[in-house]
N, C-alpha and C positions, 0 to 999 in steps of 0.2 A: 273271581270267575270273569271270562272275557268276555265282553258284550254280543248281544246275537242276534241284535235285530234284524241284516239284511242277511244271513243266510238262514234264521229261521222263516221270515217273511218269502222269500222264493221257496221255501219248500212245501210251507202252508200252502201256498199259490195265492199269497193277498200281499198288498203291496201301496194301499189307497190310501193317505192320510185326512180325508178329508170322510172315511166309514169307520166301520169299526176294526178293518183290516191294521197290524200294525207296520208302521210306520218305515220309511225306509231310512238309508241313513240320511241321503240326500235332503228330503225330509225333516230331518235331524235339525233346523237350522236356527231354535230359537236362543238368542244369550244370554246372559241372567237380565240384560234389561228389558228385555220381553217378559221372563218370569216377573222381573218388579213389578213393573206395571200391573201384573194380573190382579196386583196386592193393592194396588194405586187404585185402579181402577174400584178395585170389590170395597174398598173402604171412604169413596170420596163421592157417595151418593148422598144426595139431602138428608136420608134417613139416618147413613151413616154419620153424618155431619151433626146432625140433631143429636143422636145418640151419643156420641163424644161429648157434646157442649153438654150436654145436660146432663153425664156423672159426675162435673165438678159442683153442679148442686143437688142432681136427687139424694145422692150418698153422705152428704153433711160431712164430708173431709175436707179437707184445705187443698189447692190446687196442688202441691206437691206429690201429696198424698198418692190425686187419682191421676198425675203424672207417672208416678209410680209404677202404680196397677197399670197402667197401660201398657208401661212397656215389657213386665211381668208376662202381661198377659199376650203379647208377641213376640216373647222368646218362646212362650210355651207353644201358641200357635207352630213357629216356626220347627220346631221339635214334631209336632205332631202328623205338619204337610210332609217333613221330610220323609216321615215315616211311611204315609201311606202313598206318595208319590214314588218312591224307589222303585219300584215296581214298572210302571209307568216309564221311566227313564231308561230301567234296562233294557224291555223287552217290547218297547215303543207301542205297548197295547194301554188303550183306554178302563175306564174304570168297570163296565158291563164286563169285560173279557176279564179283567181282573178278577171278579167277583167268581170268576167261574170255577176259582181254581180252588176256590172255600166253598161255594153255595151248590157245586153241580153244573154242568152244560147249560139244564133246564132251569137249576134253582135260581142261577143267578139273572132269571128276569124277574124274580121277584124284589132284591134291592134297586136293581136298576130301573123297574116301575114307578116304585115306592120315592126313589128318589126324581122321576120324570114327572110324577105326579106334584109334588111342591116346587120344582120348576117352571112348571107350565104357567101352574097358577100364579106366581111374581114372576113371569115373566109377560103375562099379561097383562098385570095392574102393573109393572115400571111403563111396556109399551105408553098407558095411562098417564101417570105423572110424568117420561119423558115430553107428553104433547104435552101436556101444561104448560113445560118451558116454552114451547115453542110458540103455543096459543101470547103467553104474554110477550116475548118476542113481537109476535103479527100486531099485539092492538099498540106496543111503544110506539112502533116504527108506524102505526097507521092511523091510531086512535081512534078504529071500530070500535065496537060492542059487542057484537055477533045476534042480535037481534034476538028472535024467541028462540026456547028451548026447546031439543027433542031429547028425552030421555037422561034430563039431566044436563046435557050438552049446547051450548049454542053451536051456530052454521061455523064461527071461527073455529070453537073447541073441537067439533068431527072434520072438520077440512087438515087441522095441524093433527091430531089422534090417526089418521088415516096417513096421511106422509109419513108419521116417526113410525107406522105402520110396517109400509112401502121400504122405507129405509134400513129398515132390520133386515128386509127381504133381501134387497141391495146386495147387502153386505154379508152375510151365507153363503150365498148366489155363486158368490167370487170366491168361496174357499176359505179355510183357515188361513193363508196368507192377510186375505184382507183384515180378518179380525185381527190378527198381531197387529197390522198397520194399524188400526183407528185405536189401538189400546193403547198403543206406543204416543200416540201423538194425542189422545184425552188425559193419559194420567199430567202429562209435564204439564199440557196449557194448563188444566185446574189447579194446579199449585201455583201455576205463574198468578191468576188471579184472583187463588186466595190470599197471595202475599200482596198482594194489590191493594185489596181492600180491609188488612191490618195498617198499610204504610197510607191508608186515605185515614183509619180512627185514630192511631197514632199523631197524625198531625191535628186531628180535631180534636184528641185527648188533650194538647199542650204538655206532651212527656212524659202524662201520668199513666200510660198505659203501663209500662212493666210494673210500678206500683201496685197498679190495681190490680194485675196479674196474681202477685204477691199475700193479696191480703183480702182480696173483695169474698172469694168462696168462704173464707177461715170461718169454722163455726165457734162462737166465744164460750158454747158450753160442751165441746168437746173433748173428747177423753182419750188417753190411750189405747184403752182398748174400745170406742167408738171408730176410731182412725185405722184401725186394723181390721174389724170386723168389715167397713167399706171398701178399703182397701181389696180383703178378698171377695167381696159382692161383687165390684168393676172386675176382676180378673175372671169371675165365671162368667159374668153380662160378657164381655168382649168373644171369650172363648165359644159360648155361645153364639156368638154373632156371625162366626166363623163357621161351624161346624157341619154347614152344607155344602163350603167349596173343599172343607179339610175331607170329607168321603170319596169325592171323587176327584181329585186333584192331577190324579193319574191323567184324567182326559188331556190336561196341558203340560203335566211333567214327559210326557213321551215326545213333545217335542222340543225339549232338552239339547240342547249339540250334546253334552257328556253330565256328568253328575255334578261336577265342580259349579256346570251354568246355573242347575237348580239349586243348589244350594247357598252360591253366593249371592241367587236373587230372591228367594225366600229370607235370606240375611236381611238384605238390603229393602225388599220389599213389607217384613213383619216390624222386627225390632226398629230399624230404622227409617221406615214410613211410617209405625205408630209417634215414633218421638216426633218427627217432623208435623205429621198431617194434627197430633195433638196438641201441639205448641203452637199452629197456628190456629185450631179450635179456641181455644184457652186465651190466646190473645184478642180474637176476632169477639169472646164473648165479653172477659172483659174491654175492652175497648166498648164494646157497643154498651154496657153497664155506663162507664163514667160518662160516653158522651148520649146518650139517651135516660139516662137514669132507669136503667130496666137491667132484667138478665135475660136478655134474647138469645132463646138457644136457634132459632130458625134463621139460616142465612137469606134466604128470602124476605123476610122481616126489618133487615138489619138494611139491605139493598135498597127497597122502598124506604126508609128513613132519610138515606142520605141524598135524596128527590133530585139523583143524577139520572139525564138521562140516558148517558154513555154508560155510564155504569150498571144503568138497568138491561141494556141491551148486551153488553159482553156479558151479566151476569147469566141471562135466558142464555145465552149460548154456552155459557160453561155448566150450569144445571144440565143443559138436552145431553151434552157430551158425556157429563158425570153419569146420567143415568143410565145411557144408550150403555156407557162402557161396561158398569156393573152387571145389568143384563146380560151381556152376551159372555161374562166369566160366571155370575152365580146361576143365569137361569138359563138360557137358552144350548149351549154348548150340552149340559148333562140331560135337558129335556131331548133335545133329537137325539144322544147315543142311546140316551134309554128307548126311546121308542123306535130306533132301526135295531136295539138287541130284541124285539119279537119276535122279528123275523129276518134274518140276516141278509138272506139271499134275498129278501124280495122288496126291502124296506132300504132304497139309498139316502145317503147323508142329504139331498135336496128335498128327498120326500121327504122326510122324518121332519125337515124345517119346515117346510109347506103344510103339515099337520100340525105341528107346534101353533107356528104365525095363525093359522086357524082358531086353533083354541084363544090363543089370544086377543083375536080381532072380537070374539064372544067376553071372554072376560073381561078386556079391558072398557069394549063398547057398555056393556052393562054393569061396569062395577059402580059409577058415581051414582045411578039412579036404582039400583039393586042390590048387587053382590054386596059391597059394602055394608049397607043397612042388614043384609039380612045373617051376618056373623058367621059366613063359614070359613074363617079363618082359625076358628076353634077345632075343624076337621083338616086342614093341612098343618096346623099345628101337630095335631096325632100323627097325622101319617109321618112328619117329619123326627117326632120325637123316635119312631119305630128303626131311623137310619143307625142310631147311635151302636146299639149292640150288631149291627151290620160291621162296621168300623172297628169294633174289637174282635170280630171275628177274623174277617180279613187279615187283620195286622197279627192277630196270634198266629194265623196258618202258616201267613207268608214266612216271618220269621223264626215261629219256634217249630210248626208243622213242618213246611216244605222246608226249610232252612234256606231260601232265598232261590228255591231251584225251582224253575217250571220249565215246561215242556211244551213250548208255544203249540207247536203242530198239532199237539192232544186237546189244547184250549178252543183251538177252532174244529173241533171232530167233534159234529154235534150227535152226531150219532154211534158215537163208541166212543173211544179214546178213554184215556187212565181218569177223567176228572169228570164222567159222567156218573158212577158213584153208583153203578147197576140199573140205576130207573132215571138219571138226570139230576139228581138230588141228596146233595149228602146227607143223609139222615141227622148226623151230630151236629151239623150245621143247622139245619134248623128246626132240631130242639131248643140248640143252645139261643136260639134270636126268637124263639115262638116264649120262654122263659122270662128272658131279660125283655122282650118288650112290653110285658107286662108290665112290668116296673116303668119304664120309658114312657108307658102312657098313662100312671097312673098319676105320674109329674104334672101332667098334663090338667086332670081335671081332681084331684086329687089337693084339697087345699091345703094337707100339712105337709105331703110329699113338693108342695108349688116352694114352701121355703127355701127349698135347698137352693133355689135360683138357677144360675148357668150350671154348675156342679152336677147334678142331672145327668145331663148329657155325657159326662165324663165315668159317671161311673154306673150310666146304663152302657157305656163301651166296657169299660171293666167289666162288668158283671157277664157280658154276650162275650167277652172273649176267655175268662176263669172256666164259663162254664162248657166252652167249645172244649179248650186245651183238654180238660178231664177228660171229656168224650172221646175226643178224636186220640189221646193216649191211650184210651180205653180199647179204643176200636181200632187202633194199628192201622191209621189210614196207610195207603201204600200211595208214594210218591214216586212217579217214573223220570229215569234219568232223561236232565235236559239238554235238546238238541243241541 
């Protein structure tokens, strides 16, 4: 089918790529190395960084092993973005208008909530550890303190928390253009100075860095099937780690130049930025093992070792960049779509950022001396576990319901059109996600259902989308022919 985004988008009468309007072609201008980066960006945050380093030892495999699984589990990713981003690329609409074509006009502010709801929230504790970097940053370069605390915080900690604030604001402000721009140019430099600081332990290892590469994880009472069973533990931990940009993915694949651009940068950005960004995990950990005698999974940790003080200063600025980046792909981009799908006409893509940055100047200001401490991350864990059978819903309709055909102009007709479903709401839809998220959350707090690990989330989509297909086969959805 021929693509249709600029003469569906004139006929809807929206045309704005910067709302929930879709996209024009002009518009149309990112190349798969804009898609890379999204990948670069969403996977080269400290946590991210922490979390790679330390599957070569929580899982008690050999670094091969959980080289393996990683890159396993970034073909699978990459299978899964492509699936649910199709959509997104053909018909230049975001992931809320996507939703609509499975949940209802009305329904689909309920994933797009759901999913605004655990963006808000990390996107206001990254705002948080973005200023860290920058707080240490101010005290290299000055060798303050920041005197007393308020709320957790010294005068340095809220002075750098309030600019990496201000800077998010920045950078919105100006549009989807700018965010491609700063993603484009934080994924490369962070790799430039990850390889930086292997080619500084490699010289302080005296060679033995691939060595130790080699052999330092190997567990001596490991078994075949020890090495397998971790093996698929990393592959769901990863998928998992994933599975909030893989829902709405659409929000950045619509702007796509053509199919071939998302697909060759989900190539480049899954399977071959997990091998890259985990070979240099893998080396940075060992190395800092033989020449520290430790297994530092914190690149932070590893920085202050090597009591450089240029290296502490480029390292604060590639941490601020790493995190700013990942923010604005996992958190910030889906929390404003979600929260201008409320209300379309009256909620623009600046407001919906100006209420996000809101929430977050609350969360991020009170997470070290509150939020934190007080464990509600056990409730955006819930909410987020509830996206998953969202995502098999969706991807059932798209492909096996609608058979890849929508009807943009219907998509934006909130008040009639073929995909309001009578009352806004397609009933099979969410049976089928009030069902499966039972399950979804019962992963959650559920400590035999917690085993299954990343896996969960894979076959809480399974289950929201088996049980859609029935229904909606059941029920003869009617799909109107697309414009």
């Amino acid at each position: 089918m021929a693509h249709v985004q600029d003469t569906t988008a004139a006929a809807a009468g929206h045309g704005s790529g910067d709302t929930l309007d879709p996209v024009t072609g002009a518009e149309k201008s990112w190349g798969w190395f804009a898609i890379f980066n999204i990948w670069a960006n969403d996977v080269q945050s400290l946590f991210g960084y922490t979390l790679v380093a330390s599957l070569f030892i929580s899982f008690g495999v050999s670094g091969w092993t959980a080289f393996a699984a990683l890159i396993v589990a970034g073909l699978l990713v990459m299978f899964l973005v492509n699936l649910s981003g199709a959509a997104g690329e053909r018909y230049g609409i975001p992931y809320p208008v996507f939703a609509r074509s499975s949940m209802g006009t009305q329904g689909a502010k309920l994933p797009a909530v759901l999913r605004a709801v655990v963006a808000v929230f990390w996107y206001g504790v990254q705002v948080y550890f973005a200023s860290t970097a920058l707080a240490l940053l101010i005290r290299s370069i000055t060798g303050a303190t920041g005197g007393a605390e308020f709320l957790g915080l010294t005068g340095i900690d809220w002075f750098a928390f309030v600019l990496v604030w201000v800077f998010h604001i920045v950078i919105f402000w100006r549009g989807m253009g700018w965010v491609e721009t700063f993603l484009n140019i934080a994924g490369p430099f962070v790799y430039a100075v990850m390889i930086g600081l292997v080619i500084v332990l490699w010289q302080r290892a005296d060679g033995q860095l691939l060595t130790a590469a080699q052999t330092i994880f190997v567990n001596p009472d490991a078994t075949f099937g020890s090495e397998v069973s971790g093996f698929i533990a990393i592959v769901g931990t990863m998928v998992a780690y994933f599975a909030a940009v893989m829902i709405n993915f659409s929000d950045f694949s619509r702007y796509a130049r053509n199919r071939r651009a998302m697909i060759l940068g989900n190539l480049a950005g899954l399977p071959f930025n997990m091998i890259l960004f985990s070979a240099l995990a893998l080396l940075t950990t060992a190395g800092a093992a033989v020449v520290f005698g430790e297994e530092i999974i914190n690149p932070t940790e590893i920085v202050e070792r090597t009591d450089s003080v240029l290296l502490g200063i480029i390292a604060a600025i590639t941490f601020f960049a790493a995190t700013v980046g990942i923010n604005l792909v996992a958190n910030f981009i889906p929390a404003v779509n979600g929260i201008a799908n409320l209300a379309p006409s009256k909620i623009s893509f600046r407001a919906a950022g100006l209420i996000t940055s809101v929430f977050a100047l609350v969360i991020g200001g009170f997470w070290n001396s509150f939020i934190s401490e007080f464990g509600i991350a056990g409730f955006v864990n819930t909410v987020g576990a509830t996206l998953a059978p969202i995502y098999g819903i969706m991807i059932v309709d798209y492909y096996l319901v609608k058979k890849q055909a929508l009807s943009v102009p219907d998509l934006y007709d909130l008040s009639g059109g073929a995909y309001r479903y009578g009352n806004g709401w397609n009933d099979a839809a969410l049976i089928a996600f009030a069902v499966a998220a039972v399950f979804s959350v019962a992963t959650v707090w559920v400590p035999f259902l917690a085993a299954l690990s990343g896996y969960a989330w894979l076959m809480g989509a399974a289950l929201g989308g088996l049980i859609y297909r029935a229904l909606a086969s059941r029920a003869g959805a009617h799909q109107p022919q697309p414009a």
